[in-house]
C-alpha positions in Angstrom: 99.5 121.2 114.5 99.8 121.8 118.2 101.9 119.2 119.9 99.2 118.2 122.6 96.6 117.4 119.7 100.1 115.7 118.3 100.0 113.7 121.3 96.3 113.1 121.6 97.0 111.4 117.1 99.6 109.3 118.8 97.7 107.9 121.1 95.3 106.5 119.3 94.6 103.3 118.3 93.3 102.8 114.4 91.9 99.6 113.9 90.2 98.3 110.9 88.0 94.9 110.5 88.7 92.3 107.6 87.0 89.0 108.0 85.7 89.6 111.0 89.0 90.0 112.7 90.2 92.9 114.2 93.4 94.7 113.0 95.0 97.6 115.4 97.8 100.1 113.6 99.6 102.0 116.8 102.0 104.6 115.4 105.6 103.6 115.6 104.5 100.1 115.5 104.7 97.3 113.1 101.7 94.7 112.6 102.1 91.4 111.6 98.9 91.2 110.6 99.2 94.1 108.4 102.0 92.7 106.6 100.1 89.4 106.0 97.3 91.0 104.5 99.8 92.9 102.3 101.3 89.5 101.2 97.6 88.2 100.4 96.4 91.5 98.6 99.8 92.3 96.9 100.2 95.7 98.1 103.0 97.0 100.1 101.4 100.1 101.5 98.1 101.1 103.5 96.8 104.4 104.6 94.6 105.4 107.4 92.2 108.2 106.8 88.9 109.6 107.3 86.7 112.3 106.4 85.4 112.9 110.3 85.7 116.7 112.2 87.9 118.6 109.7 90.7 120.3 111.3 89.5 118.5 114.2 86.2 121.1 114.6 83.7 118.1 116.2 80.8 117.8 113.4 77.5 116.3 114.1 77.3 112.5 113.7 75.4 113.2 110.6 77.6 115.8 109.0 80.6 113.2 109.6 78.6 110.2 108.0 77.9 112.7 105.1 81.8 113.5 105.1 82.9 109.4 104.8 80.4 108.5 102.8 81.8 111.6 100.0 85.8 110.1 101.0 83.7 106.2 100.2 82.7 107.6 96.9 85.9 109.0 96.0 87.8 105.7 97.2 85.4 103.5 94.9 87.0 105.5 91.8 90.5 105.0 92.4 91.7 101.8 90.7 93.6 98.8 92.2 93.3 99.3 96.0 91.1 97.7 98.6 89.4 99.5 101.6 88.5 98.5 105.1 85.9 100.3 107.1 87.4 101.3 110.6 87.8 103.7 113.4 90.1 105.6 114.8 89.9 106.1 118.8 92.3 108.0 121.1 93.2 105.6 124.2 92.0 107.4 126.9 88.8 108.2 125.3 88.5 112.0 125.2 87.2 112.1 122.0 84.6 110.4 119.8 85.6 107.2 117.9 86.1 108.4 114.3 85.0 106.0 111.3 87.7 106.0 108.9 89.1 103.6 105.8 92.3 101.5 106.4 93.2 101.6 102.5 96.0 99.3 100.8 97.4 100.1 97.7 97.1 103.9 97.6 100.6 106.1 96.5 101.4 108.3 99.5 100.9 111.6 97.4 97.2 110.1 96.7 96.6 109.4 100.5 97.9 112.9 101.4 96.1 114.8 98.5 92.8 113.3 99.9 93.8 114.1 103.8 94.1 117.6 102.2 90.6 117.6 100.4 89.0 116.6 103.3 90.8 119.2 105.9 92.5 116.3 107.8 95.3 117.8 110.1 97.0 114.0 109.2 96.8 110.5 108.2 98.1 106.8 109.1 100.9 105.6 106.9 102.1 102.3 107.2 104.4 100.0 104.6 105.3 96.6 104.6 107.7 95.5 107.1 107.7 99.1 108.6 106.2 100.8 111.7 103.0 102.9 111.3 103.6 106.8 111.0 101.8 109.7 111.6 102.1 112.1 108.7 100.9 115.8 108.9 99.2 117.1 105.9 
């Protein structure tokens, strides 16, 4: 990955709704509020990802609604994790707001193996206690 679309990934900010509140991961931060819904769902680890503009090729709103709603299928077979519908915008607004899945409970491997069926250039990971990270796939 090139390091000025490195730069555009880290200055994003990936939010994610629960409850009607809003939840904002900023890589190299920690949450609080993360970490409290990790206390409440049991789950130490949450990943950030979406099926939107592989390789970051800009797709139709359709085709990218197509896309998530495959990665939604796929997350409903996986066992013993909870998802949260989201988006991913870069701050300064150059690029369309992504929908994406904040998802707790996932294995790393598992987050990255589905960045990689997807053609994601990367994914948000984030553990308990930890700051957020940005992890090329």
């Amino acid at each position: 990955m090139d390091k000025e679309l490195l730069t555009h990934y880290k200055n994003t900010d990936y939010w994610f709704m629960v409850d009607q509140k809003k939840i904002t991961l900023c890589i190299g931060q920690k949450n609080n509020h993360f970490d409290r819904l990790c206390e409440h769902l049991s789950c130490t680890t949450g990943a950030f990802i979406t099926a939107c503009n592989p390789q970051s090729e800009l797709l139709t709103r359709k085709e990218n609604k197509s896309r998530n709603a495959q990665l939604a299928t796929r997350l409903e077979q996986l066992d013993r994790i909870y998802c949260f519908l989201g988006e991913g915008q870069d701050r300064a607004k150059q690029w369309p707001a992504e929908q994406s899945y904040m998802v707790f409970g996932l294995k790393q491997q598992t987050a990255i193996d589905l960045a990689r069926e997807y053609q994601q250039n990367a994914l948000v990971w984030i553990e308990y206690q930890q700051v957020a990270a940005l992890i090329e796939v």
